[in-house]
C-alpha positions in Angstrom: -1.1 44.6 11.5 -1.3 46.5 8.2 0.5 49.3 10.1 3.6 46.8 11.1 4.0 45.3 7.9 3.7 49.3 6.4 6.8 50.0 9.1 8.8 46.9 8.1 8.4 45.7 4.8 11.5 43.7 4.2 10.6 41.9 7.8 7.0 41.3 6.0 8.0 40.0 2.8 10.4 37.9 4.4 8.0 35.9 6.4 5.3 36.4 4.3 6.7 35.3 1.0 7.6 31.4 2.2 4.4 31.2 3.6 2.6 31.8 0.2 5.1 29.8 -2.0 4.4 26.7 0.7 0.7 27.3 0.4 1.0 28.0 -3.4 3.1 24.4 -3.5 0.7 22.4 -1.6 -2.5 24.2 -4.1 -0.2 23.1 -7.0 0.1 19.3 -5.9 -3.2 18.5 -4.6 -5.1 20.4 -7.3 -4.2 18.0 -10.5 -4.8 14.7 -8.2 -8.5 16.1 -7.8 -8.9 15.4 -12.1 -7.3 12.0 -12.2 -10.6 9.8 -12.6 -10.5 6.5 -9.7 -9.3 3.5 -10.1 -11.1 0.8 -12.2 -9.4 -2.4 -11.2 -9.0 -4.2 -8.2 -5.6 -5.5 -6.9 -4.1 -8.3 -4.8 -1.0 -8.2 -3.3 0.9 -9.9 0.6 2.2 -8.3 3.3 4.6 -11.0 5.8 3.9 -12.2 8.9 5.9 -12.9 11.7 3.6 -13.4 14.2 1.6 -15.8 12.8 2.1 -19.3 14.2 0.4 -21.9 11.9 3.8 -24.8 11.5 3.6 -24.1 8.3 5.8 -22.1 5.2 3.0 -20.0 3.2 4.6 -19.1 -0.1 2.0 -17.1 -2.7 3.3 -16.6 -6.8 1.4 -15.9 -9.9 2.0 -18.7 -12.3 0.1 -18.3 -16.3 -2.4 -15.5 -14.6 -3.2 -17.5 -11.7 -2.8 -17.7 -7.8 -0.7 -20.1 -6.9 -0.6 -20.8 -3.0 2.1 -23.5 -1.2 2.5 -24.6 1.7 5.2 -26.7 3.9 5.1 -28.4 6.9 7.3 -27.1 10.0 8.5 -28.9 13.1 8.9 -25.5 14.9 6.6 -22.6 14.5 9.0 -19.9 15.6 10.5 -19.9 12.5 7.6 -19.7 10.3 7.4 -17.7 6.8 3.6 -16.8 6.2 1.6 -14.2 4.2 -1.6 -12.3 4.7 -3.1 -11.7 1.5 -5.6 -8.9 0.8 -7.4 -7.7 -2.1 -8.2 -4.2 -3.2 -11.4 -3.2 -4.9 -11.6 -0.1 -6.4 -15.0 0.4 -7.1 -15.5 0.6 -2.8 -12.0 1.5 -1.9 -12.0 -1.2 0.7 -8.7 -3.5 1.3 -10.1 -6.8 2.4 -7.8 -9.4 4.2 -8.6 -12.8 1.9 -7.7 -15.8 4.5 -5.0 -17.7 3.2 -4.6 -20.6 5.7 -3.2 -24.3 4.6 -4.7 -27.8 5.8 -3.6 -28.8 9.1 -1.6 -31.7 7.7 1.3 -31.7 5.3 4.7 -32.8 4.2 7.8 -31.2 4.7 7.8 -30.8 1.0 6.0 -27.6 -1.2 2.5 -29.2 -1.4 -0.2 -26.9 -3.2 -3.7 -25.8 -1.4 -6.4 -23.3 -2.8 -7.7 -20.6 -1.5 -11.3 -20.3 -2.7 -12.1 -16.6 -2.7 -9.2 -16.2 -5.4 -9.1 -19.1 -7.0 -10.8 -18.2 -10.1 -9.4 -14.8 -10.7 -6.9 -13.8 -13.7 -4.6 -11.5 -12.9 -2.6 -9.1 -14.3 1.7 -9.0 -13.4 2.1 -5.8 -14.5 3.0 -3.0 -11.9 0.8 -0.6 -13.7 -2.5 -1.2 -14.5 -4.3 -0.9 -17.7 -6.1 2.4 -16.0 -2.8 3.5 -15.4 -2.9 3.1 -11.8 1.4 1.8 -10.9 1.4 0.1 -7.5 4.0 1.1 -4.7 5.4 -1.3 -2.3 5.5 1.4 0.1 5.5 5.3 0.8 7.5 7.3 3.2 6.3 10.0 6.1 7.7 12.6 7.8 5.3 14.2 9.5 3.0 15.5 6.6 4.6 17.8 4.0 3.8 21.0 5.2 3.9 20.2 8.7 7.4 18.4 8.5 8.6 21.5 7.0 8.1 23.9 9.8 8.0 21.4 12.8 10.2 18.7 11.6 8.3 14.7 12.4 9.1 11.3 12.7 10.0 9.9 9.6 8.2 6.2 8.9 7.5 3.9 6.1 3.7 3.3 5.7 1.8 0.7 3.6 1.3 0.3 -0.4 -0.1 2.6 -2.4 -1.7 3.2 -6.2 -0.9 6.3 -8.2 -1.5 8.1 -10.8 -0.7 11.5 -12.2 0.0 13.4 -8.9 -3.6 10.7 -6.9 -2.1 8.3 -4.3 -4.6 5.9 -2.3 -2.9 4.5 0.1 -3.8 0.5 0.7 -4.6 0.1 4.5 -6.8 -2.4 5.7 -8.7 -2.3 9.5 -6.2 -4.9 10.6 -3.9 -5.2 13.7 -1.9 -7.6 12.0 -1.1 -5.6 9.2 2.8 -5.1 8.5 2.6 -2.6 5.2 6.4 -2.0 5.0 6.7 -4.8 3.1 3.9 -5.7 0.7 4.4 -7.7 -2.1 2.6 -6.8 -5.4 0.3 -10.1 -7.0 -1.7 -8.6 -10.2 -4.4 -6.4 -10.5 -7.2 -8.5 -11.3 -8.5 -9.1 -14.8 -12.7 -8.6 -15.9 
């Protein structure tokens, strides 16, 4: 090998030169995400769902710090507007699904309904936290960095995330239902 690489060096250096700046790149990026302490606060946020057939419009806001959850009535459930809301907590790293399902019976008119597992938090509308931790709708893919630039990949959208300084934890729960492209940010919760 030594031998070759003696016979040829322009040949060497040119393969061997991108393969150190790509390694040197991917040293450079992870290495300052390894110092960025963890996230301190937990998070809610809503992801759509289409699938869901309940007869019922699910609407979820943040009104004066609080959770508010509405609900309509619907004559046909194919057309149906709902939201699966989850909640992050940092000090586990979990992302649990909170069911947010409204009363059987209803109006055709915005009618209000609690969810008890939120009901008493405070939260928080800003994007970034008071750690510093900015939630992101959603991240794109290709394949993995490195491995998209030498083999090429699919390019997809995957769930939310939280960053910081160079650390992104991605917010995936263990749920078949799960549609991340399109979460919607609530607050991070308040102590």
């Amino acid at each position: 090998m030594f031998a070759w690489m003696k016979q040829n060096p322009t040949l060497a250096a040119g393969i061997g030169l991108p393969l150190i700046l790509v390694i040197l790149f991917s040293i450079a990026s992870a290495v300052p995400a390894m110092f960025v302490e963890a996230p301190k606060h937990d998070l809610l946020f809503y992801t759509h769902n289409y699938s869901n057939r309940i007869g019922a419009d699910v609407t979820l806001s943040v009104v004066n710090g609080r959770l508010k959850s509405q609900y309509k009535q619907r004559a046909d459930q194919y057309s149906n507007n709902t939201q699966n809301l989850y909640r992050y907590y940092a000090k586990t790293g979990q992302v649990k699904q909170i069911t947010a399902l409204p009363p059987d019976s209803g109006t055709d008119h915005l009618q209000e309904f609690t969810i008890p597992e939120v009901s008493d938090l405070k939260l928080d509308t800003n994007l970034t936290a008071p750690d510093g931790y900015t939630f992101k709708p959603y991240r794109s893919n290709s394949g993995g960095d490195i491995g998209s630039l030498f083999f090429g990949g699919s390019y997809r959208m995957n769930g939310p995330l939280i960053s910081k300084d160079g650390r992104s934890i991605p917010l995936n729960p263990a749920s078949n239902d799960y549609y991340g492209y399109n979460a919607q940010f609530l607050g991070w919760v308040k102590e």
